[in-house]
C-alpha positions as CSV (number, residue, x, y, z in Angstrom):
1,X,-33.9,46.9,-3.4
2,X,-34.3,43.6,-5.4
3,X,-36.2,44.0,-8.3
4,X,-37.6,40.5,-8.3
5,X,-38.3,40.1,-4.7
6,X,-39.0,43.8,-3.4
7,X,-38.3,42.4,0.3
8,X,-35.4,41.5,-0.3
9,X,-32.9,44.2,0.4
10,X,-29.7,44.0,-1.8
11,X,-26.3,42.9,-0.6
12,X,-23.2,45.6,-0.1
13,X,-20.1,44.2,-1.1
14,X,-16.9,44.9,1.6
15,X,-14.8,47.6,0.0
16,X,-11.8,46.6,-2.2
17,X,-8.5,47.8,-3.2
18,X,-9.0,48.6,-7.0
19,X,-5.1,48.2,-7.9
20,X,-4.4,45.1,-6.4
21,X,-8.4,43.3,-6.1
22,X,-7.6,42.5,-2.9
23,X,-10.2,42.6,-0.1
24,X,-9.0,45.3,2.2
25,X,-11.1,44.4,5.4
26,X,-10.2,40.4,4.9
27,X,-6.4,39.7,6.7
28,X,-3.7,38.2,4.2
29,X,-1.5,35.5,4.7
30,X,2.0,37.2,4.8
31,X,4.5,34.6,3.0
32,X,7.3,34.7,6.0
33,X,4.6,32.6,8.1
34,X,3.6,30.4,5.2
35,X,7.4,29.3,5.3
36,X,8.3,29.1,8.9
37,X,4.8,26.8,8.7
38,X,6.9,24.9,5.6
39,X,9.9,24.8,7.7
40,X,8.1,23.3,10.8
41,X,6.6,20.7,8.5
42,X,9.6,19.1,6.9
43,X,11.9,19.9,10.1
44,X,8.7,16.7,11.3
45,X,8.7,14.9,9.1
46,X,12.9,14.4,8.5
47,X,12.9,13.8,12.1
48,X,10.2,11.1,12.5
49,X,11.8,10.0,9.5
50,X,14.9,9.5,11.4
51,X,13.0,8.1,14.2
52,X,12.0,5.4,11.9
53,X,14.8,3.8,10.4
54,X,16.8,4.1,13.3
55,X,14.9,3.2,16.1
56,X,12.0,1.1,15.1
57,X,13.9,-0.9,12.0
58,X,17.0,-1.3,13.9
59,X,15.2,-3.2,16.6
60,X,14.5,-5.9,13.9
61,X,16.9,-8.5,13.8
62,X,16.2,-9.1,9.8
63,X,17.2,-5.6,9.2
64,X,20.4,-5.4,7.3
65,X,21.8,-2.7,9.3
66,X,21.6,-4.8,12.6
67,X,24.0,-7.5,13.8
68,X,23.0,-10.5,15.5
69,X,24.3,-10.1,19.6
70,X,27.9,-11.2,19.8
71,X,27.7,-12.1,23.4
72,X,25.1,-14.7,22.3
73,X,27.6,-16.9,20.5
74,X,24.8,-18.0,17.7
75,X,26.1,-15.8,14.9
76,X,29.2,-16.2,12.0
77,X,28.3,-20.0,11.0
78,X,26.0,-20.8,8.0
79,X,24.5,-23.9,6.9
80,X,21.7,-24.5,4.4
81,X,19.2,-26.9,4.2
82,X,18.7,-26.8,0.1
83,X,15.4,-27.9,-2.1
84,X,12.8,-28.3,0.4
85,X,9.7,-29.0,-1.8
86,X,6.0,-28.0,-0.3
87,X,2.7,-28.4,-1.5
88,X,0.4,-26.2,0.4
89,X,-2.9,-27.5,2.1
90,X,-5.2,-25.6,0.3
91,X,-3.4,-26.0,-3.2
92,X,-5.2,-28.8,-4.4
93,X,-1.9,-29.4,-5.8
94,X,-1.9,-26.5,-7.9
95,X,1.0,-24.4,-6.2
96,X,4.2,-25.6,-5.1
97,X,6.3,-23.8,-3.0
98,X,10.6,-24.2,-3.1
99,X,12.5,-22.8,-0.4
100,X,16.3,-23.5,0.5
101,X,16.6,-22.2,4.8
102,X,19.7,-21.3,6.1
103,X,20.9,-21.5,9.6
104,X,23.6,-19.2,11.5
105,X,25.4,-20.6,15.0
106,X,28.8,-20.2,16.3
107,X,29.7,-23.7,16.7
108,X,31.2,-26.3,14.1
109,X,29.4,-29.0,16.6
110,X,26.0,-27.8,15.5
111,X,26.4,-27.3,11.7
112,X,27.4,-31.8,12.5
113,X,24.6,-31.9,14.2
114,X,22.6,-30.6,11.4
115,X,24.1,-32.5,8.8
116,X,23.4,-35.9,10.9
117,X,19.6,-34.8,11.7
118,X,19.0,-33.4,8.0
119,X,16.5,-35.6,7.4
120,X,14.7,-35.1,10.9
121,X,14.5,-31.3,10.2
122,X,13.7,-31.6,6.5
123,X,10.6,-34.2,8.1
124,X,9.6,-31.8,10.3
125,X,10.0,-28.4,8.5
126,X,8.2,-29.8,5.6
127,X,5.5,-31.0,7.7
128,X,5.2,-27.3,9.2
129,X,5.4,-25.5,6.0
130,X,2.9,-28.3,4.2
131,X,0.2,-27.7,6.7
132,X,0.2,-24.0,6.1
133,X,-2.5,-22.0,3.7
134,X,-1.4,-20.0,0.8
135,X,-2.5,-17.2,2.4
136,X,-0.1,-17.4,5.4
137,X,2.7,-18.6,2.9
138,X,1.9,-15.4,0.4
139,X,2.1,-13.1,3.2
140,X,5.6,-11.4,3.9
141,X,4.6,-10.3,7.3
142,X,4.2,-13.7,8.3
143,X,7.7,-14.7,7.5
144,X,8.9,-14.0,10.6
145,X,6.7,-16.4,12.6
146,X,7.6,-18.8,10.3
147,X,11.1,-18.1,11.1
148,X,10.9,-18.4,14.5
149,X,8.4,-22.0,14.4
150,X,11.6,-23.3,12.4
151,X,14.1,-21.9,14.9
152,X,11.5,-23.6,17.3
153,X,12.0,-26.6,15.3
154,X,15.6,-27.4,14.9
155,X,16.8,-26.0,18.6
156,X,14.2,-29.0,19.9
157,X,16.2,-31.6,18.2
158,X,19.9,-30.3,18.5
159,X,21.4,-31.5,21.5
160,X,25.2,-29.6,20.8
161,X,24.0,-26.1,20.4
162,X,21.4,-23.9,19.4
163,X,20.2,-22.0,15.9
164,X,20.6,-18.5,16.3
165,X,19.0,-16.8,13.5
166,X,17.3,-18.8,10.5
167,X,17.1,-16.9,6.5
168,X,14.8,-18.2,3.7
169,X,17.5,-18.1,1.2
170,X,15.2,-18.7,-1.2
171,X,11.1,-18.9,-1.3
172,X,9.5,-19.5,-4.6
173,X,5.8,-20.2,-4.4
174,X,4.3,-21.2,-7.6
């Protein structure tokens, strides 16, 4: 009995193993299924790993490791369009944004084309990139629809060819 509360009957305590102070009525984790659970573990997470980088990533056509479609004929020409100066809408005129875009085709007829309608596309790209906020233009994630609205942009005035895949060589935003 309790000698506080005299209703209150004491508590027995399960038996024990005085050597090793385990309990001997509790079950023990036995260390073979502690590492088969280890094994399963990694064994998921190498393979969604995997799963990852080489069938999500690899679907991306900025990915390093793919290549552009060689049936497409837009790839293995560069041209640049260098020093395009922005000042955002919402800068006040506080940040300033410089970014040189390059463009990849397969035909010498369009890199002439671009050269003639450099103006034109430097017009029209800076009027595109100048009318977005800093938060769209500080955002990496939304690159690639700014990519593509270029794309959009040149392939509407070329008349030879088309753009196949457009790069921000470089995008300083200051």
């Amino acid at each position: 009995m309790n000698e506080e509360n005299p209703e209150v009957e004491s508590v027995e305590l399960p038996e024990s193993d005085q050597e090793s102070g385990e309990i001997v009525s509790g079950k023990q984790m036995k260390p073979v299924v502690f590492i088969v659970i280890l094994v399963i573990m990694l064994g998921f997470q190498v393979s969604s790993s995997w799963l990852l980088m080489n069938r999500v990533l690899e679907d991306n056509p900025y990915f390093p490791g793919s290549a552009p479609d060689p049936e497409a004929g837009l790839y293995g020409i560069l041209h640049t369009l260098d020093g395009i100066i922005i000042n955002p809408t919402d800068s006040n005129g506080s940040k300033v944004l410089l970014v040189d875009i390059g463009f990849e085709t397969g035909s010498e007829d369009v890199v002439l084309e671009l050269q003639k309608l450099e103006p034109l596309l430097r017009d029209n790209i800076n009027t595109f990139l100048s009318a977005q906020r800093l938060p769209v233009l500080t955002d990496i994630r939304m690159r690639d629809l700014m990519r593509e609205k270029v794309k959009e942009i040149v392939n509407h005035n070329l008349t030879s060819g088309k753009v196949g895949r457009v790069f921000f060589v470089r995008y300083v935003l200051q």
